[in-house]
C-alpha positions as a Markdown table, in Angstrom:
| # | Residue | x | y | z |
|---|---|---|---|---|
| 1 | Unk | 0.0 | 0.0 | 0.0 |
| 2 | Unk | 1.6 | 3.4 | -1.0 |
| 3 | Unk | 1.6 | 6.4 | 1.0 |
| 4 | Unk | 0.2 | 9.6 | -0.4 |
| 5 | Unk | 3.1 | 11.5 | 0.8 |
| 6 | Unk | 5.5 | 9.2 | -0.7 |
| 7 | Unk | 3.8 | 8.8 | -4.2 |
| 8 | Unk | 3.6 | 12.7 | -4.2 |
| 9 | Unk | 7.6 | 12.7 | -3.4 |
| 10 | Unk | 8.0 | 10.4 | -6.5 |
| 11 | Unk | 6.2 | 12.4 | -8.7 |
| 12 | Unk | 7.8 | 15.4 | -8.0 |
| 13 | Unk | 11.2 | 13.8 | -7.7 |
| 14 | Unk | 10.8 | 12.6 | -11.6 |
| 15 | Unk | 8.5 | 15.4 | -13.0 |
| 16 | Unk | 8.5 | 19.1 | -13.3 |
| 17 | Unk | 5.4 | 19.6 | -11.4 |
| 18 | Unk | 4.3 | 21.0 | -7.6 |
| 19 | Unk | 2.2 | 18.4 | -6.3 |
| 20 | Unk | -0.8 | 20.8 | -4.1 |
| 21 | Unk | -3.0 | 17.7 | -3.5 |
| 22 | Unk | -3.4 | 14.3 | -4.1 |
| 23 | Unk | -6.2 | 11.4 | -4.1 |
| 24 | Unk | -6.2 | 7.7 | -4.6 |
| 25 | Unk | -8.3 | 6.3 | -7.7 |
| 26 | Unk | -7.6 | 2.6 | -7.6 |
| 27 | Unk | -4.5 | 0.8 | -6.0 |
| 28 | Unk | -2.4 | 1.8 | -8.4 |
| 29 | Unk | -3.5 | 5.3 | -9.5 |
| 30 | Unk | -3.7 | 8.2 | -8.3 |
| 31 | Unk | -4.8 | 11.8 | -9.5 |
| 32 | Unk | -2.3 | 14.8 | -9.0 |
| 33 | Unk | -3.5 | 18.7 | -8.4 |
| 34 | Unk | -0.9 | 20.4 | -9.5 |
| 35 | Unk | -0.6 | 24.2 | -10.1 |
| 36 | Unk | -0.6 | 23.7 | -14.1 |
| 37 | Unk | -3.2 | 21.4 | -14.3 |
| 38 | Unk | -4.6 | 18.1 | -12.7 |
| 39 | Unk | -2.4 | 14.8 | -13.8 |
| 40 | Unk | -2.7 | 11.2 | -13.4 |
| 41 | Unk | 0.6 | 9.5 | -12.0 |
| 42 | Unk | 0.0 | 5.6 | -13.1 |
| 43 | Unk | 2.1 | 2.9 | -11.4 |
| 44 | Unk | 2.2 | -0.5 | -13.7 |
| 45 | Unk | 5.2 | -3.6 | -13.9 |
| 46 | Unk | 5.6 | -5.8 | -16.7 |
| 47 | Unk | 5.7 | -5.2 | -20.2 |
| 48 | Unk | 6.0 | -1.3 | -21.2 |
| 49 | Unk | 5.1 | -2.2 | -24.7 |
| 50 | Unk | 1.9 | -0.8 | -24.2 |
| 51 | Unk | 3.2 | 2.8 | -23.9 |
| 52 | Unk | 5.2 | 3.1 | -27.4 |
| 53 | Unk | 1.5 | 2.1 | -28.2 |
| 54 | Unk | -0.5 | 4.7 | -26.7 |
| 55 | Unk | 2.1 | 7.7 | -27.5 |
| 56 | Unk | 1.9 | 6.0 | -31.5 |
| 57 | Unk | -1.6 | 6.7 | -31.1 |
| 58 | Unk | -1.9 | 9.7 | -29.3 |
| 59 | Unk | 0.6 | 10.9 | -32.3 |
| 60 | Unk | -2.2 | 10.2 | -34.8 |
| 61 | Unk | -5.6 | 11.7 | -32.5 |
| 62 | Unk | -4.4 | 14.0 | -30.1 |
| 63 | Unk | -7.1 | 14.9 | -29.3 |
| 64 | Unk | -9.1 | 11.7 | -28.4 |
| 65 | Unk | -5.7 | 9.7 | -26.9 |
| 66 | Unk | -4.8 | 11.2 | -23.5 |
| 67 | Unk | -0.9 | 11.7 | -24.1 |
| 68 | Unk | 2.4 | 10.5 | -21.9 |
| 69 | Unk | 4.4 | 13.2 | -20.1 |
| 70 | Unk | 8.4 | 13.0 | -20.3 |
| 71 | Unk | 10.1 | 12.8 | -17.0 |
| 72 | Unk | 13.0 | 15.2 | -15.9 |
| 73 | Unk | 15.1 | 12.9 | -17.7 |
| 74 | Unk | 13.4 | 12.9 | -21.1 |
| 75 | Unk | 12.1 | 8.9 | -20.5 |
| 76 | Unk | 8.8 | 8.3 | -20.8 |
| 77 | Unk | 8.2 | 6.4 | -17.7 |
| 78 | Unk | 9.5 | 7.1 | -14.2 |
| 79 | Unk | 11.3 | 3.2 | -12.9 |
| 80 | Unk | 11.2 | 2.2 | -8.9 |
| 81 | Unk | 12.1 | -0.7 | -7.1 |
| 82 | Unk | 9.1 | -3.5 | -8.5 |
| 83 | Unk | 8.3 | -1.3 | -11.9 |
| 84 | Unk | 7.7 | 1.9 | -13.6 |
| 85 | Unk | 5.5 | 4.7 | -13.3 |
| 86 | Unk | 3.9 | 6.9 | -16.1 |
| 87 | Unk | 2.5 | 10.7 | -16.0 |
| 88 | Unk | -1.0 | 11.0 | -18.1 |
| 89 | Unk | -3.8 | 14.0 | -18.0 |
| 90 | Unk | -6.7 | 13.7 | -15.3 |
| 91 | Unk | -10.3 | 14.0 | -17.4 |
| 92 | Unk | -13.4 | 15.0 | -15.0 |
| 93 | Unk | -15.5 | 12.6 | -16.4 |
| 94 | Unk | -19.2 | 13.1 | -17.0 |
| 95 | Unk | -22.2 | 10.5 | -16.6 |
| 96 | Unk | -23.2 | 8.8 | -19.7 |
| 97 | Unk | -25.9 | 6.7 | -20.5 |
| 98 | Unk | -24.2 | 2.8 | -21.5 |
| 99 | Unk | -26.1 | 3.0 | -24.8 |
| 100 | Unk | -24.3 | 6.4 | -25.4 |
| 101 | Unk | -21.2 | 5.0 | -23.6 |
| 102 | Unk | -21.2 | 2.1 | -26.3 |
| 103 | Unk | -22.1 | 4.1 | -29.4 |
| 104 | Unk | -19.5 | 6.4 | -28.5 |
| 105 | Unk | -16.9 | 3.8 | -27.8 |
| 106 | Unk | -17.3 | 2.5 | -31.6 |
| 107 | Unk | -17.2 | 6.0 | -33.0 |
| 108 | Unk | -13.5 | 6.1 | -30.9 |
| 109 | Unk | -12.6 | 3.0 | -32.5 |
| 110 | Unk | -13.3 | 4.3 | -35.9 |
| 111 | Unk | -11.6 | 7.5 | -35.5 |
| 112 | Unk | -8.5 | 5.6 | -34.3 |
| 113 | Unk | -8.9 | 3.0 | -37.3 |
| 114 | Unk | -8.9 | 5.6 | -39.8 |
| 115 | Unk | -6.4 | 7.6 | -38.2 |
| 116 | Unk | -3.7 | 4.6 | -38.4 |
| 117 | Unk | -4.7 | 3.3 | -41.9 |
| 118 | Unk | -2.1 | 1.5 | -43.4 |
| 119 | Unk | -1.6 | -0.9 | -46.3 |
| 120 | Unk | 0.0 | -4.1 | -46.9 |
| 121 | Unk | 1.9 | -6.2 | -49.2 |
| 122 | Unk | 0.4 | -10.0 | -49.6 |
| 123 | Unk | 2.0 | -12.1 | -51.9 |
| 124 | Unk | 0.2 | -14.8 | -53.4 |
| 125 | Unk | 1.9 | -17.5 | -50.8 |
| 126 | Unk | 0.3 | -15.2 | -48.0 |
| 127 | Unk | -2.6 | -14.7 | -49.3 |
| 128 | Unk | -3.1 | -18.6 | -50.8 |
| 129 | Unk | -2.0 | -19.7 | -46.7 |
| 130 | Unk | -4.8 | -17.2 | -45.1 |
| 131 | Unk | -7.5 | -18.8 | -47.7 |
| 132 | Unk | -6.8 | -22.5 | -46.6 |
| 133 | Unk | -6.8 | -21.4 | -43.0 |
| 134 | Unk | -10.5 | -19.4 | -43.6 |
| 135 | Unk | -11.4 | -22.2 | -45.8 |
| 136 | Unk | -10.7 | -24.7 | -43.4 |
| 137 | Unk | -12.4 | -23.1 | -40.1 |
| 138 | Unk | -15.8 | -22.7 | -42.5 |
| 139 | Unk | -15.4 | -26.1 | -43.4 |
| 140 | Unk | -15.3 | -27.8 | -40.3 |
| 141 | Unk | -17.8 | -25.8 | -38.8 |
| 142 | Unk | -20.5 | -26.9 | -41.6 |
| 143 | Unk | -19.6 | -30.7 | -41.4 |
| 144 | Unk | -20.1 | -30.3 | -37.6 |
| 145 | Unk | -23.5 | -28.9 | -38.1 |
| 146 | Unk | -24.8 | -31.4 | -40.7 |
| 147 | Unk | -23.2 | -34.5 | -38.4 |
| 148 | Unk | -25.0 | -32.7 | -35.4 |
| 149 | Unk | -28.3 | -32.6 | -37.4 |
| 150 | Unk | -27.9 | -36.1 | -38.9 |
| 151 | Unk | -27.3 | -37.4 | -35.5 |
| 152 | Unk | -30.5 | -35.6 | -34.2 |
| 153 | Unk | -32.5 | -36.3 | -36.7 |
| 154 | Unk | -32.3 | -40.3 | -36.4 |
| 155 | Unk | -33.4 | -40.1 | -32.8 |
| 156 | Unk | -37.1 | -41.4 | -31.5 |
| 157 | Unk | -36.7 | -39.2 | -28.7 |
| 158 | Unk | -34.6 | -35.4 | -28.7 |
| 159 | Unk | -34.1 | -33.7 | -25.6 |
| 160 | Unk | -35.2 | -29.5 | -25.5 |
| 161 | Unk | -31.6 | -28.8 | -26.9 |
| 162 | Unk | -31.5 | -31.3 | -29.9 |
| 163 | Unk | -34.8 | -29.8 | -30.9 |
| 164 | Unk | -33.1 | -26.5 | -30.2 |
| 165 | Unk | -30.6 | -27.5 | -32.7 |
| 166 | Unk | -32.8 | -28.7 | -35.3 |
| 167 | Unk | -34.8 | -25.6 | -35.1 |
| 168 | Unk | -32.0 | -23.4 | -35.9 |
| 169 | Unk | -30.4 | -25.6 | -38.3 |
| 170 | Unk | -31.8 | -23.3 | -41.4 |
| 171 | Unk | -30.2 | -20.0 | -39.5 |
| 172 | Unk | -26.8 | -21.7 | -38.6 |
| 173 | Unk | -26.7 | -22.7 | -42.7 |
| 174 | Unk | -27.8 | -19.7 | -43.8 |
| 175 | Unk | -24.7 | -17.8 | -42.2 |
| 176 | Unk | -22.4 | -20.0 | -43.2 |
| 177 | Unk | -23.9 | -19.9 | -46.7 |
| 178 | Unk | -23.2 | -16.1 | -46.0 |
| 179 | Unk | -20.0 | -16.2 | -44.7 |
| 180 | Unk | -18.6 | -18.6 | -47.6 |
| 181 | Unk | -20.2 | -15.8 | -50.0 |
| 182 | Unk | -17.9 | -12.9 | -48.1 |
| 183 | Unk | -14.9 | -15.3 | -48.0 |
| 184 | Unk | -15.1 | -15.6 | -51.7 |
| 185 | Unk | -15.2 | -12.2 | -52.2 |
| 186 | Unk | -12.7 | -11.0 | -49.8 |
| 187 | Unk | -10.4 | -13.8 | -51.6 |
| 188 | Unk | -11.2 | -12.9 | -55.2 |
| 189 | Unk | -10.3 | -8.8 | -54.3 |
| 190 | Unk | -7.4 | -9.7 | -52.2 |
| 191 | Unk | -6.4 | -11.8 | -54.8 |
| 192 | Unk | -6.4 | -9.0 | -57.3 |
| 193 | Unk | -5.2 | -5.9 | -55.1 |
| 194 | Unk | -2.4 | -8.2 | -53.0 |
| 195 | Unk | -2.9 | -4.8 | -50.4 |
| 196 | Unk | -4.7 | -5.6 | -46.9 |
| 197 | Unk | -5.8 | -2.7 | -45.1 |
| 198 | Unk | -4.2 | -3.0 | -41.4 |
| 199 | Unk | -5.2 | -0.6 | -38.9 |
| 200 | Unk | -3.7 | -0.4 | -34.8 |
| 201 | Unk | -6.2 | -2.0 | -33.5 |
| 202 | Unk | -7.4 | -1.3 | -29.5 |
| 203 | Unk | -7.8 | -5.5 | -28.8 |
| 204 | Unk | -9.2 | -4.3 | -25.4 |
| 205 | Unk | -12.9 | -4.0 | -26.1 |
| 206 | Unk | -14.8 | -2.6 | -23.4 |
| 207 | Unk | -16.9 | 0.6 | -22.8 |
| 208 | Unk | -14.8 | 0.7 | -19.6 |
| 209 | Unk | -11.8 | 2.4 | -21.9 |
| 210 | Unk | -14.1 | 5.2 | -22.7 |
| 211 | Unk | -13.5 | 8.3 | -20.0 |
| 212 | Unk | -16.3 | 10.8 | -21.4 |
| 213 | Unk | -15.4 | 14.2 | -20.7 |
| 214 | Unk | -17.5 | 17.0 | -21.0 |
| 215 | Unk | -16.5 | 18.5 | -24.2 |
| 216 | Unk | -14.5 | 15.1 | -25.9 |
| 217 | Unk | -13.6 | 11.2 | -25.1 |
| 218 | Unk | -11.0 | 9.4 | -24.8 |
| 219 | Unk | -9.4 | 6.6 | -25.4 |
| 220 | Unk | -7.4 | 4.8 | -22.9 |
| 221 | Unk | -5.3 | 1.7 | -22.0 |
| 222 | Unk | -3.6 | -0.1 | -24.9 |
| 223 | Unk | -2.2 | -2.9 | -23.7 |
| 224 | Unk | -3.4 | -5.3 | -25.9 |
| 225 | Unk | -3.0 | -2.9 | -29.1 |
| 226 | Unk | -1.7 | -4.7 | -32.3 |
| 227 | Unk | -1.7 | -3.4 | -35.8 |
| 228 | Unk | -4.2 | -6.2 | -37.2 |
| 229 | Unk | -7.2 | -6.5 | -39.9 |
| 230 | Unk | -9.5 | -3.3 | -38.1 |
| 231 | Unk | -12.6 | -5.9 | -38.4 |
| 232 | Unk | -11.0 | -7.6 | -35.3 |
| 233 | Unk | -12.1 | -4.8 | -33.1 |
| 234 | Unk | -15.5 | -4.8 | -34.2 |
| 235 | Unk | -15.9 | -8.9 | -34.3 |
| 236 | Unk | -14.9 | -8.4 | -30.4 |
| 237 | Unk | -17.6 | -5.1 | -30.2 |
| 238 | Unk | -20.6 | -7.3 | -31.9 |
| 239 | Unk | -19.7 | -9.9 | -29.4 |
| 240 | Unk | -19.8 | -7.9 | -26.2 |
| 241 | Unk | -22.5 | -5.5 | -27.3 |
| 242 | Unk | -25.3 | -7.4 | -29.3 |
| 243 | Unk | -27.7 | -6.7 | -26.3 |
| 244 | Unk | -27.1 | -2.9 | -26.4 |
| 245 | Unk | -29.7 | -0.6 | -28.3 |
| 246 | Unk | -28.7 | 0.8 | -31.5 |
| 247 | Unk | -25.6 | -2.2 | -31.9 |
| 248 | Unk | -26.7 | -2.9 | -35.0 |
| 249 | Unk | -27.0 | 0.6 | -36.8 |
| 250 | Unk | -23.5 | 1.3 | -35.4 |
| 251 | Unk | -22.0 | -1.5 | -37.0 |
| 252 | Unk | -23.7 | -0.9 | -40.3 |
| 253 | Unk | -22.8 | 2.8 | -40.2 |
| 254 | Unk | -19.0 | 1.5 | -39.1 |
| 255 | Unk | -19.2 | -0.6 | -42.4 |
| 256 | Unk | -20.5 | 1.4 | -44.6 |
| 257 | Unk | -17.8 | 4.5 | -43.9 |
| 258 | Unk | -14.7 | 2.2 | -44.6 |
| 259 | Unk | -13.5 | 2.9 | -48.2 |
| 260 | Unk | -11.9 | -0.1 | -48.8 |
| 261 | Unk | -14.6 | -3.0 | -49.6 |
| 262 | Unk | -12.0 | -5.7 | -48.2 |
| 263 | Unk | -13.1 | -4.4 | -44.7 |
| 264 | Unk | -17.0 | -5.5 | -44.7 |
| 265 | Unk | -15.9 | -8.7 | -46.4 |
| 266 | Unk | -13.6 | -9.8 | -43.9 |
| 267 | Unk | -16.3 | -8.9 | -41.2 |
| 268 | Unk | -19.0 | -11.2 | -42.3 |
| 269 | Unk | -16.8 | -14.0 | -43.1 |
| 270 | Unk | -15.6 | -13.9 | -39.6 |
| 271 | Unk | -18.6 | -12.8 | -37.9 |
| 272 | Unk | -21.0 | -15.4 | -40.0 |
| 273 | Unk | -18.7 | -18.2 | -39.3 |
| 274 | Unk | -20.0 | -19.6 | -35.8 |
| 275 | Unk | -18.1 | -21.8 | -33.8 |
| 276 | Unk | -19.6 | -24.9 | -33.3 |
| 277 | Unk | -16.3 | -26.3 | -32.1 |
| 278 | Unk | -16.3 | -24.4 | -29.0 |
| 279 | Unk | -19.9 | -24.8 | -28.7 |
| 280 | Unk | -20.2 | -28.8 | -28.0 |
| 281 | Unk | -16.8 | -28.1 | -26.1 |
| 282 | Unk | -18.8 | -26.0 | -23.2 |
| 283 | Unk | -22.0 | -27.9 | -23.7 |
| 284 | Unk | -22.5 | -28.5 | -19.5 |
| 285 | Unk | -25.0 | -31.2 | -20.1 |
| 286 | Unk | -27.9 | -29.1 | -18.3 |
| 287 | Unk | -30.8 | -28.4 | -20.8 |
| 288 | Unk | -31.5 | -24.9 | -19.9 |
| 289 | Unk | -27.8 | -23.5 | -19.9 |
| 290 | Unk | -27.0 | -25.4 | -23.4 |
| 291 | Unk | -29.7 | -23.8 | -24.4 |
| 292 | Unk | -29.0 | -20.1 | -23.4 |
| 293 | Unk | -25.5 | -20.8 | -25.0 |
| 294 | Unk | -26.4 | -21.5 | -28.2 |
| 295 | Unk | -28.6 | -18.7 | -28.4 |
| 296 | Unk | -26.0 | -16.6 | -27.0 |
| 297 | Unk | -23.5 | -17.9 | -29.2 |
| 298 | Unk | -26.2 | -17.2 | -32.4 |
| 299 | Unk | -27.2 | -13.8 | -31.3 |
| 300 | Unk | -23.9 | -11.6 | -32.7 |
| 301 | Unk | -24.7 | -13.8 | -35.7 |
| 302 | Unk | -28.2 | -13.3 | -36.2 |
| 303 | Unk | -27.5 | -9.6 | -36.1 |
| 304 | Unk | -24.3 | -9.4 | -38.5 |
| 305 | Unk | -26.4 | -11.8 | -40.7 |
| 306 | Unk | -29.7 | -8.8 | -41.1 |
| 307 | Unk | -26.5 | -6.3 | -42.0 |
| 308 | Unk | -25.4 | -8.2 | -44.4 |
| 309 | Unk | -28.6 | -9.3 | -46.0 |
| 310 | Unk | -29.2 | -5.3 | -46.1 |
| 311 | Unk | -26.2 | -4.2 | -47.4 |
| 312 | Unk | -26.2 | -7.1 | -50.4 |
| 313 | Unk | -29.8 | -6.5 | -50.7 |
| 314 | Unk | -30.6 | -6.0 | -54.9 |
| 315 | Unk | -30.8 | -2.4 | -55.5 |
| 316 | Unk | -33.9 | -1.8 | -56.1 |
| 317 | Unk | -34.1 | 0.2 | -60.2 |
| 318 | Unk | -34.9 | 3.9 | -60.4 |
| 319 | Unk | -38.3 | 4.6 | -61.3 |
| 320 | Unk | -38.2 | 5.9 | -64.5 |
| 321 | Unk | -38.7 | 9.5 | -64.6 |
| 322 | Unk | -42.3 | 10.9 | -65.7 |
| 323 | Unk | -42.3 | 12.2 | -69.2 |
| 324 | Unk | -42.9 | 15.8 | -69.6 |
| 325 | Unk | -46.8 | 16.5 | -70.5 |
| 326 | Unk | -47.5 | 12.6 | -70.0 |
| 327 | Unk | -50.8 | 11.0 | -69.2 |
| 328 | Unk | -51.8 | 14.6 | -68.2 |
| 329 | Unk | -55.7 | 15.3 | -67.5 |
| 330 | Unk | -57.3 | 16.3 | -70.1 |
| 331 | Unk | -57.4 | 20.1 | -71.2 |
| 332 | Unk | -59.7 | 22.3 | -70.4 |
């Protein structure tokens, strides 16, 4: 347990700041009134990776990535005996409703996709290896489907979940009927461009990372930050946040702003492509609980499958313009 006199010592010992007051946020945080401003001083061990992470991004949105104050020494962390401190601004956060904390999280994670935009290089090895490992996931997953249904099917008597299973059967093939569609477009592009859109990525999904300020959020803790496919993020956000109001319009709206096609594909192949693998692997024999998991397992589904069926719906044709003077009453 650290003193408050001794963690305002340290602070002032490594930075160029008068500590006036100070208060403890969590066991290892504490805010700092100072006479510029208000700071956080953050104590962590371990890796530091996550820092050249946050200041990369903080770089690209300055104004949405809380930034990482040099110490008297020029470093970027302050060390002590077990690990390493680091110097951060303090945001007054506001009270936000979770729908808006959620909505808001996803609009972060698109400003900090776009932001960090890159592309890369596949060669047709890469991109040949990636297929066979999408192909193969997709694969399995439908032959454990039609084995479970098969199996089902011959029985005189089904327990609740079996007819559970059976029920869904035409959902569970129609996503992966979906998915295999957005595979084979994401492949035939690829293909063609050999460029993937990568993106730093945030990897730690949770509204938690949102500190709403009065006038702006922020984004915080990047720990688990990698510059991946950007859909990864939003698989994860789909996941966590089907139950939230308005999930689905934010991921449509998300899809429909990236440029790059590539993006959407990727999504649906991932997101359509449920794992029945880890299903039977947590199946806990109790009726009611197998239950809830499957339908918790097809809910993020259900909902990536109505955004894709709506943004590969048939555009509807134009109605053809009236002709001038046409089919007019009759003159007077």
């Amino acid at each position: 347990m650290r003193r408050l006199s001794d963690v305002a010592i340290f602070a002032q010992a490594h930075y160029d700041i008068e500590v006036l007051q100070i208060a403890q946020l969590t066991d290892k945080v504490f805010k700092l009134e100072a006479r510029q401003k208000d700071y956080v001083l953050k104590f962590a061990n371990g890796d530091d990776d996550f820092l050249m992470k946050q200041l990369y991004a903080h770089k690209e949105l300055p104004e949405l990535v809380l930034p990482i104050y040099e110490t008297r020494s020029g470093a970027r962390m302050a060390y002590e005996k077990d690990g390493f401190a680091y110097l951060t601004d303090y945001v007054a956060q506001t009270p936000m409703p979770f729908e808006n904390k959620v909505r808001d999280y996803a609009k972060l994670l698109e400003n900090l996709h776009t932001a960090t935009e890159i592309t890369v290089d596949k060669n047709d090895d890469e991109i040949s290896w990636m297929y066979g490992e999408d192909y193969k996931r997709l694969e399995e997953n439908f032959m454990r489907l039609e084995a479970m249904v098969t199996q089902y099917e011959m029985k005189l008597s089904r327990s609740p979940f079996e007819w559970q299973v059976l029920m869904m059967y035409p959902l569970l093939y129609g996503m992966y009927r979906r998915s295999d569609e957005a595979m084979k477009r994401f492949y035939r592009q690829l293909g063609r461009k050999k460029q993937l859109p990568v993106v730093m990525t945030h990897g730690d999904v949770n509204v938690a990372n949102v500190l709403p300020g009065n006038k702006k959020n922020h984004l915080i803790n990047f720990e688990n930050s990698a510059f991946d496919v950007p859909t990864n993020d939003m698989l994860k956000f789909l996941s966590f946040y089907h139950q939230s109001r308005g999930t689905t319009k934010t991921i449509t709206d998300y899809l429909k702003s990236q440029k790059d096609p590539l993006i959407a594909h990727h999504f649906f192949m991932k997101s359509l492509c449920i794992d029945l693998k880890w299903l039977t692997e947590h199946l806990s024999g109790n009726v009611l609980i197998d239950i809830s998991l499957i339908n918790e397992k097809l809910a993020p589904g259900l909902i990536a499958m109505s955004i894709y069926d709506e943004m590969n719906a048939p555009k509807k044709p134009a109605p053809k313009a009236e002709k001038k003077n046409a089919e007019k009453t009759e003159d007077k």
